[in-house]
C-alpha positions in Angstrom: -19.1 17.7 21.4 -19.7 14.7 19.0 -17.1 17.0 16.2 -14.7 16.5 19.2 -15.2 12.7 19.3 -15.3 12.2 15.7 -11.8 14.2 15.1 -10.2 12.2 18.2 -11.7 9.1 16.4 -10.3 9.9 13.2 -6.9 11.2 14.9 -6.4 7.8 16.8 -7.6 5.8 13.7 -4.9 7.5 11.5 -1.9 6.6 14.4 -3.0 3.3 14.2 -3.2 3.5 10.4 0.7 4.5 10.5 1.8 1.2 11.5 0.0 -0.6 8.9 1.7 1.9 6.4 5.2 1.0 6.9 4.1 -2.5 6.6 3.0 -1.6 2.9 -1.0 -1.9 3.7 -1.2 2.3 3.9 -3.8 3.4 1.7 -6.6 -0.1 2.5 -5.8 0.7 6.2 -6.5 4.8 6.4 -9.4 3.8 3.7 -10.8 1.1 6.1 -10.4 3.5 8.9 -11.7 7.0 7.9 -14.7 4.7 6.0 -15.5 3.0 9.7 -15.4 6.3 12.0 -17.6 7.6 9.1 -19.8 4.8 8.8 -20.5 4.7 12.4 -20.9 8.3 12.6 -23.9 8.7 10.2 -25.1 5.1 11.0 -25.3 5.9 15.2 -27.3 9.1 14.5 -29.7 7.2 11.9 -30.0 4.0 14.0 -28.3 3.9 17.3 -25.3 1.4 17.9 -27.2 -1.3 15.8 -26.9 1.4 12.8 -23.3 2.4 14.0 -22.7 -1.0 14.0 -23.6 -1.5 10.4 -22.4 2.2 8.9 -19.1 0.9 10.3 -19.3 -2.2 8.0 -19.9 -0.6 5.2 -17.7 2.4 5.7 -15.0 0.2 6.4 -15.4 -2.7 3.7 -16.2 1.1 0.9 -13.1 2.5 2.4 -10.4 -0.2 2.5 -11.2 -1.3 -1.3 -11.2 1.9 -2.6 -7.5 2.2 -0.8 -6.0 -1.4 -1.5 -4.4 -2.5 -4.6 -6.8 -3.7 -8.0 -5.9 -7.1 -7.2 -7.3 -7.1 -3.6 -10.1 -5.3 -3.5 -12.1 -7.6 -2.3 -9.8 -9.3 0.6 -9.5 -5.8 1.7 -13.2 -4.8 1.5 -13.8 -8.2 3.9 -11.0 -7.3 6.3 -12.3 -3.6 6.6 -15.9 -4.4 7.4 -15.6 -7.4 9.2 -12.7 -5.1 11.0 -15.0 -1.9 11.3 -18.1 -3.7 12.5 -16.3 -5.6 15.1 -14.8 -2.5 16.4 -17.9 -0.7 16.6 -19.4 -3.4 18.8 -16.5 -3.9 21.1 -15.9 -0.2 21.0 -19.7 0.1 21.9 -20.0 -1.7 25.2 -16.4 -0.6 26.2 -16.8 2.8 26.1 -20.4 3.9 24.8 -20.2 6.2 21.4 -17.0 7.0 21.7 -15.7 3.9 21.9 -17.5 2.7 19.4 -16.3 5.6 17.2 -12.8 4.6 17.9 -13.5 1.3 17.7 -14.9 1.3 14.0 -11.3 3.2 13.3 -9.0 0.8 14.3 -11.0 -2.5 13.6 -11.5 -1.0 9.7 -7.7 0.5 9.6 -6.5 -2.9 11.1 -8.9 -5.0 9.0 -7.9 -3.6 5.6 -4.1 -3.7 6.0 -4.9 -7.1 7.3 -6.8 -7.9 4.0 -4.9 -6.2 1.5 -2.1 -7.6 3.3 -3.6 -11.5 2.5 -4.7 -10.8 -1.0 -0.9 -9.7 -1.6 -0.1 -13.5 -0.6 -2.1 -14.6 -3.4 -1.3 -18.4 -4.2 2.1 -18.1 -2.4 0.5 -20.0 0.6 -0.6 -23.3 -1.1 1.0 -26.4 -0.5 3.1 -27.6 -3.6 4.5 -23.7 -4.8 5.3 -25.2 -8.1 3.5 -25.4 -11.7 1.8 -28.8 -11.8 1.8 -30.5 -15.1 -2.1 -32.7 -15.6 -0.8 -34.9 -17.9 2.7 -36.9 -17.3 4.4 -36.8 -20.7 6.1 -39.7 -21.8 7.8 -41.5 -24.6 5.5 -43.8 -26.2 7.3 -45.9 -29.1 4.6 -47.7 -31.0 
């Protein structure tokens, strides 16, 4: 039964993965996805849903920065964990291992695209956009 729930895991976790793909996030999202339903796998059977909890966060953060870009590794690996791990726990008290199964999935597919997806912005976002110049140059006669 719990191979049934880990391929329906890792079937719904790959759907959701799909979107984040045509949004350009593909491999940080199914990375951050397979690495959560993994993670909470072997971390539920060592340690309940604390240690799904946790195999989630470190499946997903593993998975999404293996799959993002050089450059965003580590706003993926953030995304994916903190995705995973939240999924797990929601997933947890919605719908007991499963749930939390499917939860890790989606959070750490979600979380990565979501990271990879920020690290891509770089220094795009900050006020100004321009090259500042420290020093004003001027024309000094003397």
């Amino acid at each position: 039964m719990r191979s049934t729930l880990t391929a329906t895991a890792l079937v719904i976790g790959l759907l959701v993965a799909q979107g984040a793909m045509a949004a350009g996030d593909g491999s940080a999202a199914v990375g951050g996805g397979l690495g959560g339903v993994l993670g909470n796998v072997v971390g539920g059977q060592l340690g309940g849903s604390t240690g799904a909890a946790l195999g989630a966060g470190v499946g997903g953060a593993a998975g999404s920065a293996v799959g993002a870009n050089k450059r965003n590794r580590t706003e993926a690996a953030i995304g994916g964990g903190l995705g995973a791990a939240g999924g797990s726990v929601v997933g947890n008290s919605l719908g007991g291992s499963t749930g939390s199964t499917i939860g890790a999935g989606v959070g750490g597919a979600a979380g990565g695209a979501v990271g990879n997806n920020l690290g891509d912005d770089g220094g795009k976002s900050h006020s100004g956009g321009g090259h500042k110049h420290k020093y004003k140059h001027k024309n000094r006669h003397r």
